[in-house]
C-alpha positions in Angstrom: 13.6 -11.7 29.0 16.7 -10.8 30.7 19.7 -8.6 29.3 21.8 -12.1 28.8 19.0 -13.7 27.3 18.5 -10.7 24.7 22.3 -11.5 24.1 22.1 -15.0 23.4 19.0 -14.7 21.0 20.9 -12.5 18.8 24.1 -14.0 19.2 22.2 -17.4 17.9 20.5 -15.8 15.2 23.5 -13.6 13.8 25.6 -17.0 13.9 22.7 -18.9 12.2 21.9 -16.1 9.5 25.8 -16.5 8.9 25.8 -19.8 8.3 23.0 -19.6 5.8 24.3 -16.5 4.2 27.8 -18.5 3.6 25.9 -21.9 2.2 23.6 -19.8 -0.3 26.8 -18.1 -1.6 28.5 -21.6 -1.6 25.8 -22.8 -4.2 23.8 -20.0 -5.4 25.2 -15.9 -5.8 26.4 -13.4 -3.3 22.6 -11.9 -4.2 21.2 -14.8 -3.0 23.5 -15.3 0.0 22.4 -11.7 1.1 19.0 -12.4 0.8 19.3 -15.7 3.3 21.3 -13.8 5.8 18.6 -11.0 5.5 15.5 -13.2 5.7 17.1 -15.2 9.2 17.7 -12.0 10.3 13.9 -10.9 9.4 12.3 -13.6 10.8 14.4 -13.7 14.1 13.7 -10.3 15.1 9.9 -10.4 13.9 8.8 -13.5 15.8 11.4 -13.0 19.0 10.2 -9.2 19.3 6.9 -8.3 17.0 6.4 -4.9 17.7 9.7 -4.4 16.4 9.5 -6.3 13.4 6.5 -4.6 12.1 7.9 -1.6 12.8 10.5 -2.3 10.3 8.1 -4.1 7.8 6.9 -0.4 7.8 9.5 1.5 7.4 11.4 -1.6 4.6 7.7 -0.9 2.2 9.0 2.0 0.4 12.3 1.0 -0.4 11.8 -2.6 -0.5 11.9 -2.2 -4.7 14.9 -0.2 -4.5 16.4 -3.1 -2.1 15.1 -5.5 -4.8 17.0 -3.9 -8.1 20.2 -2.7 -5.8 21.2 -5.5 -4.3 19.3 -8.6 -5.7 19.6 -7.6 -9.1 15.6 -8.1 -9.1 15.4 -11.6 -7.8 11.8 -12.2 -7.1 12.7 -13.3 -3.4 13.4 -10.0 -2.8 10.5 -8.7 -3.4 9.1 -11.3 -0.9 11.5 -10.3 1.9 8.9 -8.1 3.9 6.7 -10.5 4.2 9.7 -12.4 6.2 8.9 -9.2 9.1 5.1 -9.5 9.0 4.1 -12.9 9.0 6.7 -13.8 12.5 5.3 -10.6 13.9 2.1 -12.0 13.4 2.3 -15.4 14.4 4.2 -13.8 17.7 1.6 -11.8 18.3 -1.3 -14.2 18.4 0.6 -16.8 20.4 0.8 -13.6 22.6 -2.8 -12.4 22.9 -3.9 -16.0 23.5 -1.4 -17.4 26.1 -2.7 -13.7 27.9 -6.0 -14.5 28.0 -7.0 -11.3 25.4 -8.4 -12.4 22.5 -9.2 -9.3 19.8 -13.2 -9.0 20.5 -14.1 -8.8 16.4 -16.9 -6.9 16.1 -20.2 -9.7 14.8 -20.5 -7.3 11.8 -17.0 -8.0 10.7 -16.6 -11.3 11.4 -19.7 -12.0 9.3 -18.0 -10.2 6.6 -14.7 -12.2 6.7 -16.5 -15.6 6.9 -18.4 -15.1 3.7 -15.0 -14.2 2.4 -13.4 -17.2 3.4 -16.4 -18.9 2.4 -16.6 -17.7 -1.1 -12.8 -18.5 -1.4 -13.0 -22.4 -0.3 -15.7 -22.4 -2.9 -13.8 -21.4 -6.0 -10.6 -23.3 -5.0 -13.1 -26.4 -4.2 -15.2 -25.9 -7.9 -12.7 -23.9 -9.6 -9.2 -24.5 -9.0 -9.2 -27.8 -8.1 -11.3 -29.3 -11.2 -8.6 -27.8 -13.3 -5.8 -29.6 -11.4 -6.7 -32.9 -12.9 -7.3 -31.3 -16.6 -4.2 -28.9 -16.5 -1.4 -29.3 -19.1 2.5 -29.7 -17.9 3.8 -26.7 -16.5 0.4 -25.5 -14.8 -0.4 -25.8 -11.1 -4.1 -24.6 -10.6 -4.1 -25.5 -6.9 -0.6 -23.2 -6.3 -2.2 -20.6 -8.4 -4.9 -20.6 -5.8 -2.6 -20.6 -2.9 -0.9 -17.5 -4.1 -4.4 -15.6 -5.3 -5.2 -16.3 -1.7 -2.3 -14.5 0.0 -2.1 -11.2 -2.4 -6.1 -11.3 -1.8 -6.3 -11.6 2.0 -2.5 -11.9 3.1 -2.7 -8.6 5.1 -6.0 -8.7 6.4 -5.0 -9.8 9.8 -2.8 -6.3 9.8 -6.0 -4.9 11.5 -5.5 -7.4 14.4 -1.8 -6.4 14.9 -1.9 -2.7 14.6 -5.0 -2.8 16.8 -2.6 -4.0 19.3 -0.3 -2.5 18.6 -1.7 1.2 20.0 -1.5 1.1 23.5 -2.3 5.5 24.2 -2.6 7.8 21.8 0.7 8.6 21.4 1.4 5.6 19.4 -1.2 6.9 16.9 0.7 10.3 16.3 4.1 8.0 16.0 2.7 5.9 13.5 1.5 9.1 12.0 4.7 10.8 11.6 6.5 8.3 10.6 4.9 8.1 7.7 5.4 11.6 7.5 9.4 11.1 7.5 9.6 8.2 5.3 7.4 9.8 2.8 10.0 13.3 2.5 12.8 10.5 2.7 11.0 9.0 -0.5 10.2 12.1 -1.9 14.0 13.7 -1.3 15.1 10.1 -3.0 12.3 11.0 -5.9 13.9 14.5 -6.8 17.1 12.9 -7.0 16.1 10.7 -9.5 14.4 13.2 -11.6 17.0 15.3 -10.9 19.7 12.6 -12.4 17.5 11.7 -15.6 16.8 15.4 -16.6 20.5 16.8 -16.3 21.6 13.4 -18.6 23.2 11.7 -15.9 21.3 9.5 -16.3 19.9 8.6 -19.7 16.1 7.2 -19.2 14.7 5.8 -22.4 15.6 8.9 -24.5 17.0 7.9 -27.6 14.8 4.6 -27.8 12.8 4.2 -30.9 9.2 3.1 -31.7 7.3 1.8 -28.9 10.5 1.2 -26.5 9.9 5.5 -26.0 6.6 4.7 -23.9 7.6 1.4 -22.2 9.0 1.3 -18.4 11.9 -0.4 -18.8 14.6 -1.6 -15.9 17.5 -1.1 -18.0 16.6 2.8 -17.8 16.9 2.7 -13.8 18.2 5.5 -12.4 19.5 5.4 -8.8 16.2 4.3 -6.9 13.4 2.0 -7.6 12.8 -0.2 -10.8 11.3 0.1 -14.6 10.7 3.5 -15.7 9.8 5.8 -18.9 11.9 8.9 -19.3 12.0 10.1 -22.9 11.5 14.3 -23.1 11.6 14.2 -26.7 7.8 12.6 -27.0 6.8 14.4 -23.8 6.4 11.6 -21.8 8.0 11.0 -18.1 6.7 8.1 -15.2 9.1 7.5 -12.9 9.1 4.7 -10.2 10.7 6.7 -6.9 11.8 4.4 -4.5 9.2 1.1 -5.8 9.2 -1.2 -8.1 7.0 0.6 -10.9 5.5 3.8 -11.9 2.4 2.5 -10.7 3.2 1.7 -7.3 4.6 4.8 -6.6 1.5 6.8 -7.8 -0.9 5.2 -5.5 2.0 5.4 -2.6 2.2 9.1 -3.3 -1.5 9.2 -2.9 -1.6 7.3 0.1 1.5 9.4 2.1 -0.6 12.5 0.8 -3.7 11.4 2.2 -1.8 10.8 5.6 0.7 13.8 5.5 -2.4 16.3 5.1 -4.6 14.6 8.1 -1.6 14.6 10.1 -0.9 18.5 9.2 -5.1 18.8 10.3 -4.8 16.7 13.7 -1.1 16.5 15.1 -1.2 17.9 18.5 2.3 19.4 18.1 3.1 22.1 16.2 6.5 21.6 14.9 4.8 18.6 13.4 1.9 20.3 11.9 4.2 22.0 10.0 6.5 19.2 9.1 3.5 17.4 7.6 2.0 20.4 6.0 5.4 20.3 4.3 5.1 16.6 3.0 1.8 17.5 1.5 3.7 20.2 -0.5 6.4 17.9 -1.2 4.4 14.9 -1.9 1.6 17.3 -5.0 5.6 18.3 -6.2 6.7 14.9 -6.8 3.7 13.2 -8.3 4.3 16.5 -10.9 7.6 15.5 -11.5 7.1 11.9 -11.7 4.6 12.6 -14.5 1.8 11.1 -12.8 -1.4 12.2 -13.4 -3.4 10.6 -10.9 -2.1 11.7 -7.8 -2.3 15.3 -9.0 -6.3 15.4 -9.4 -6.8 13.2 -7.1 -4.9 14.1 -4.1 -5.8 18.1 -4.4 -9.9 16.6 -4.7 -8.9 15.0 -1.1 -7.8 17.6 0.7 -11.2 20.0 -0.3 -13.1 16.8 0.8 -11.3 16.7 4.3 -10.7 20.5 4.9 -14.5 20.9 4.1 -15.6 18.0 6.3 -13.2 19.4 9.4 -14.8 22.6 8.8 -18.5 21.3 8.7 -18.5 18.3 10.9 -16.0 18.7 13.2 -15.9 22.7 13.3 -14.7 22.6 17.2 -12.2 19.9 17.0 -10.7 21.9 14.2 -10.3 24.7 16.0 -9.1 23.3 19.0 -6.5 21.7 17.0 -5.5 24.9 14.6 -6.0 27.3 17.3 -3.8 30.0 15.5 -5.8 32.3 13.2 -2.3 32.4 10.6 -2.0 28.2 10.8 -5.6 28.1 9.5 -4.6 30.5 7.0 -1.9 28.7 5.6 -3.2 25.0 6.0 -6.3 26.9 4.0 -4.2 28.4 1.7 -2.0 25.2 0.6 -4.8 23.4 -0.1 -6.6 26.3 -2.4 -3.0 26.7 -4.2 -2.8 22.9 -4.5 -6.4 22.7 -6.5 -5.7 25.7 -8.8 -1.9 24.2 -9.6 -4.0 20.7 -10.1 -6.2 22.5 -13.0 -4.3 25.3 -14.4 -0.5 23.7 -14.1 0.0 20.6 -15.5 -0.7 21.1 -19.1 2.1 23.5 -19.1 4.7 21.4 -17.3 7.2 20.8 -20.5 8.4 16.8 -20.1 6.1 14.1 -18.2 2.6 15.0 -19.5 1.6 13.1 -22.4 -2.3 14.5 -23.0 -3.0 13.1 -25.9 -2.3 9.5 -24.2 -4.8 10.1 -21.4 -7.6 12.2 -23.4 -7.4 9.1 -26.3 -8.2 6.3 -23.1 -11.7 6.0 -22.8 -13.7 7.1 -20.0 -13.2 5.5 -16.7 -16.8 4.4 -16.3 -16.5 3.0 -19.9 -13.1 1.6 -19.0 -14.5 -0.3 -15.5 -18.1 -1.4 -17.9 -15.7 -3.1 -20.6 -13.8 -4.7 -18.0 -17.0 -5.8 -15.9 -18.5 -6.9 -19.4 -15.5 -9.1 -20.4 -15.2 -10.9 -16.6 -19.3 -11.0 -17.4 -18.7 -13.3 -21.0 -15.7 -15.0 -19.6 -17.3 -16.7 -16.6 -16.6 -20.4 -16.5 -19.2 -21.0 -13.7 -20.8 -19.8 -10.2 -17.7 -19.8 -8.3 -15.2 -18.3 -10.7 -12.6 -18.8 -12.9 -10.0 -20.1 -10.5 -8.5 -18.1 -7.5 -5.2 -16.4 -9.0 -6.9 -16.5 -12.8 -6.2 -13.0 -13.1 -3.2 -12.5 -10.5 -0.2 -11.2 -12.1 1.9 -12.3 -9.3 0.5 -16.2 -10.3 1.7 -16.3 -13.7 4.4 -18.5 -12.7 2.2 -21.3 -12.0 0.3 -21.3 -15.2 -1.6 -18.8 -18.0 -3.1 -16.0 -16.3 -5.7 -13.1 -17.9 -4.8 -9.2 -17.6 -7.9 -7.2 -16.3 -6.7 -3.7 -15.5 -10.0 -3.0 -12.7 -10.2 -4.4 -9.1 -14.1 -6.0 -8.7 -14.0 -6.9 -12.7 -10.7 -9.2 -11.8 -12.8 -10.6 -8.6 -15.6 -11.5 -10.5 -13.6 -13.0 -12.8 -11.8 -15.3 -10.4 -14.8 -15.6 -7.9 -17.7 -15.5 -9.7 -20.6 -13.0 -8.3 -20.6 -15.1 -4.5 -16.9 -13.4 -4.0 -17.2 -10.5 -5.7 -20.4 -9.4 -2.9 -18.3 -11.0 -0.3 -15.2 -8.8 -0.8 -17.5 -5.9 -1.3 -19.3 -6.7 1.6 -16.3 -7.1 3.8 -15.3 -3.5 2.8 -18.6 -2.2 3.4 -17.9 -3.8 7.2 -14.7 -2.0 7.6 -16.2 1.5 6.3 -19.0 1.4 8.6 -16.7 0.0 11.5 -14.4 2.5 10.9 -16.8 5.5 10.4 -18.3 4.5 14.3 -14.8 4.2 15.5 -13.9 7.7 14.8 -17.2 9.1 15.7 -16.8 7.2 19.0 -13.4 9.0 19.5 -13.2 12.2 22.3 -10.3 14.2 21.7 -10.0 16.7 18.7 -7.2 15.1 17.9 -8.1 11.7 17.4 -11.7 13.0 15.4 -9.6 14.8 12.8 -7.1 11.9 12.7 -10.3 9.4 12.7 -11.8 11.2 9.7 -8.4 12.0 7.3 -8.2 7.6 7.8 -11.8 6.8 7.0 -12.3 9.0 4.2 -9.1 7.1 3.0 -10.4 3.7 3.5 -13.6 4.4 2.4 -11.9 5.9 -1.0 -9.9 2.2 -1.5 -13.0 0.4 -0.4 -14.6 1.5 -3.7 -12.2 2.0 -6.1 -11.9 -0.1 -9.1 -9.2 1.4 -10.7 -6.6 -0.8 -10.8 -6.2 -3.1 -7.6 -4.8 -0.9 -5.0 -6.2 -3.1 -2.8 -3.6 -6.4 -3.7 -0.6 -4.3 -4.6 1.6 -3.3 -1.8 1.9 -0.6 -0.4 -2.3 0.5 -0.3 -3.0 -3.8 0.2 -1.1 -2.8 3.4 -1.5 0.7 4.5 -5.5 -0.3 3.9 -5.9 -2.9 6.5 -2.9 -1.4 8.6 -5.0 1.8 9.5 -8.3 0.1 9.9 -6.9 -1.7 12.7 -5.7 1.7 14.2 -9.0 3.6 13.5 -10.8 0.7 15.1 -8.8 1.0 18.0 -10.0 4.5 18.7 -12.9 4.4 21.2 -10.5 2.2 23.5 -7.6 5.1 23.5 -10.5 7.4 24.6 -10.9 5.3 28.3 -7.1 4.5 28.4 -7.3 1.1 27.5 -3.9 -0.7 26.5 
C-alpha cells in the first residue's frame, strides 16, 4: 500500500469513528460515545494492518479492566473491546495466508483434537441447548447461551494460527518475550501504587465495612487501577485487583508474567535483558505478597525450582551457553532459592492481606475438585450435557446459570463426558505438540525459551482450579504461546 493510501485509510476511518462517536453521544452517554469511536478505531486498524492490531490486543489485556471502570464506568462493552483487535486481525490474517497460497500445515494430531472438539460442541447445542429453546420460560435464550459458552470456550483458539505467523526469526520470539516483560513491571509499578494508596488511607478500601461487606470485593472500594477489591486491615484480610477487573484475574496474570519473566531471565540472549526480567520475577513474587494472594506466592516459587532444575538437568549445555557468567548463575540461582524460602517462612508474618484461617478452613483441593466433579456427576441432564454456557458466568444474561468453582467439573457439566475427553484431549495435543516443538528447536536460546513455555502450558492444560483456561488473560496467553512454541523448529532453518 502506498504512503497516500495509508493516508486515506486513516483519514476514512478517523472521520467514520467520529461520526459514530458523535451519534452514540447523541443517544446514549459520552461512555458509550468513547467506546464507538474506540471500537471503529479497533477494528480499522486490526483488519487493515493485523500484526499491528494484535500487537495492541496484547499490550490493551492488562489494562483493559482499568479501561473498563475509568472511562466506561463498567459498561460491559468495555470489557468486550479487545476482542474488537483480535477477531479483524484474525479474519485479516486468514484472507492473507490463503490469497498467498500458505495455508497453516496443522499437524493430523491436532486437528484430530480440535474436530472432536467441535464435534462434541455441535452435539450439546443440537441435544442440549436447543431442546431447551422450545421449553424455556420468558427471559431465557438457551440457543444465545450456547453461542456465548462457545466463544469464552474456543474464542482464542485460533491465537495459535496467528501468533504462529506471526514469528517470522527469532527475534520476534525475544520481542514478544520482553514485552511481556515491560508490561508486566508497568502492571506491577501500577499495583504498588494501589497498595500504596489503600494502606496510607488515601484511599479507604473496605475498612470500616461491617459483617460480611469486610470480606467482599466490592467496586465501590476501587482505588486508582483495576475493579472490585477487599481491603480491610482490621480482619487481616487484603485482595487487590491491580490493573484487571478482579482479584482473581490478577492472581493467575501474576502467575502467568512470572512464569514468562523467569524463562525470559533463563533464555534472553541479551544481557541487559536477563537482568531486566530477572527483575520482573522479583517484582512480580513482591506484588502477589502485597496483593494478598496466596496462590501466586506457592505457586510461582514451585515453578521456578521446576524450570531451574530442568535447565540444569536437561538442558545443562544450553544453560550454560546462555548464563555463561559464573556470578549471573549465582544470582539467577540465588533469587530463586530466596524466592522459595520467603514463599514458606514469610507470609504468615506479613501483618494485613493474609487471612489463614480462611484458607486452612477451605477444604482440600482434591476434596474441593471431587465435590465439584460429584455435583456436575448428579446434575447431568443427559449424554451431551447440560447446555453449552450452563455454567458460564459471562451467559447469565441470557438465562439461569450454575456456579462450579473447577474447570473439567464445569465442562462436564455443560458437555457431558463426550466434551469433557474432547477438551482434555485437545490439550493433551497441544502438550505433546508443544513438548516436540521445543525439543526440535537448535539454539540454546530457543530450548530454554521452549521449555519455560511448555512447562507453562502443560501446568494450564491440567489445572482444574478455577478456569484459567476461559478467563482472560491465561484463555489468551495459553493458546497465544502455543502458537509461538509450535513455530520453533521452522525458526531453526529460517523459515518466515
Amino acid at each position: 500500500m502506498r504512503p497516500t493510501e495509508h493516508k486515506q485509510y486513516i483519514t476514512l476511518s478517523a472521520i467514520l469513528a467520529l461520526a459514530v462517536a458523535i451519534a452514540f453521544g447523541a443517544f446514549a452517554s459520552i461512555p458509550i460515545a468513547i467506546w464507538g469511536f474506540l471500537l471503529v478505531v479497533a477494528i480499522a486498524i486490526s483488519y487493515k494492518y493485523p500484526r499491528l492490531g494484535l500487537w495492541i490486543f496484547l499490550i490493551y489485556l492488562p489494562f483493559s479492566g482499568t479501561v473498563t471502570y475509568a472511562i466506561g464506568q463498567g459498561s460491559p462493552l468495555y470489557l468486550g473491546l479487545k476482542d474488537a483487535f483480535y477477531f479483524p486481525a484474525l479474519i485479516a490474517l486468514i484472507q492473507e495466508y490463503r490469497q498467498g497460497q500458505q495455508p497453516w500445515r496443522i499437524p493430523p494430531l491436532l486437528r484430530l483434537a480440535l474436530g472432536l472438539v467441535l464435534l462434541s460442541i455441535l452435539l450439546t447445542l443440537v441435544f442440549a441447548n436447543l431442546p431447551q429453546a422450545f421449553v424455556s420460560g420468558a427471559g431465557e435464550s438457551p440457543f444465545l447461551m450456547g453461542v456465548m459458552g462457545l466463544k469464552i470456550l474456543i474464542g482464542y483458539i485460533p491465537l495459535m494460527f496467528c501468533s504462529y505467523y506471526l514469528m517470522r526469526q527469532t527475534q520476534d520470539v525475544f520481542a514478544i518475550a520482553r514485552l511481556f516483560v515491560v508490561l508486566a513491571l508497568i502492571c506491577c509499578l501500577l499495583g504498588f501504587l494501589q497498595y500504596g494508596l489503600l494502606s496510607s488511607g488515601v484511599c479507604a478500601g473496605t475498612r470500616g465495612l461491617e459483617g460480611q461487606d469486610l470480606f467482599r470485593a466490592t467496586l465501590e472500594a476501587r482505588c486508582l487501577v483495576g475493579g472490585s477489591l477487599v481491603f480491610s486491615p482490621e480482619v487481616n484480610l487484603i485482595r487487590l485487583p491491580g490493573t484487571f477487573v478482579s482479584p482473581w484475574q490478577w492472581s493467575w496474570f501474576l502467575i502467568a508474567n512470572g512464569v514468562f519473566s523467569f524463562t525470559a531471565a533463563l533464555s534472553d540472549p541479551s544481557r541487559v535483558w536477563k537482568r531486566v526480567s530477572l527483575g520482573a520475577t522479583i517484582a512480580i513474587f513482591l506484588m502477589a505478597v502485597f496483593s494478598g494472594h496466596r496462590l501466586p506466592v506457592l505457586l510461582l516459587p514451585t515453578f521456578f525450582l521446576i524450570l531451574l532444575l530442568l535447565a540444569l538437568l536437561v538442558e545443562r549445555r544450553c544453560f550454560f551457553q546462555s548464563w555463561r557468567e559464573k556470578s549471573g548463575q549465582l544470582a539467577l540461582v540465588g533469587v530463586v532459592v530466596a524466592i522459595a524460602i520467603a514463599a514458606i517462612v514469610y507470609p504468615p508474618a506479613i501483618p494485613p492481606g493474609w487471612d489463614a484461617t480462611r484458607w486452612e478452613a477451605a477444604p482440600p483441593l482434591l476434596e474441593f475438585i471431587g465435590e465439584q466433579f460429584q455435583f456436575a456427576i448428579n446434575s447431568l441432564n443427559g449424554v451431551f450435557g447440560n447446555g453449552l454456557g450452563r455454567a458460564t458466568n459471562a451467559a447469565r444474561m441470557f438465562g439461569t446459570t450454575t456456579l462450579i468453582e473447577s474447570y473439567y467439573p464445569k465442562l462436564l457439566y455443560e458437555l457431558g463426558f463426550p466434551g469433557l475427553l474432547s477438551v482434555l484431549a485437545l490439550v493433551s495435543a497441544v502438550s505433546f505438540l508443544t513438548f516436540k516443538a521445543y525439543r526440535g528447536a537448535i539454539a540454546p536460546h530457543l530450548r530454554l525459551w521452549g521449555l519455560g513455555i511448555w512447562l507453562f502450558i502443560v501446568s494450564i492444560s491440567y489445572n482444574s482450579f478455577y478456569y484459567p483456561l476461559e478467563v482472560a488473560p491465561v484463555a489468551v496467553y495459553y493458546w497465544w504461546f502455543a502458537g509461538m512454541a509450535l513455530k520453533l523448529p521452522q525458526l531453526n532453518q529460517g523459515e518466515g
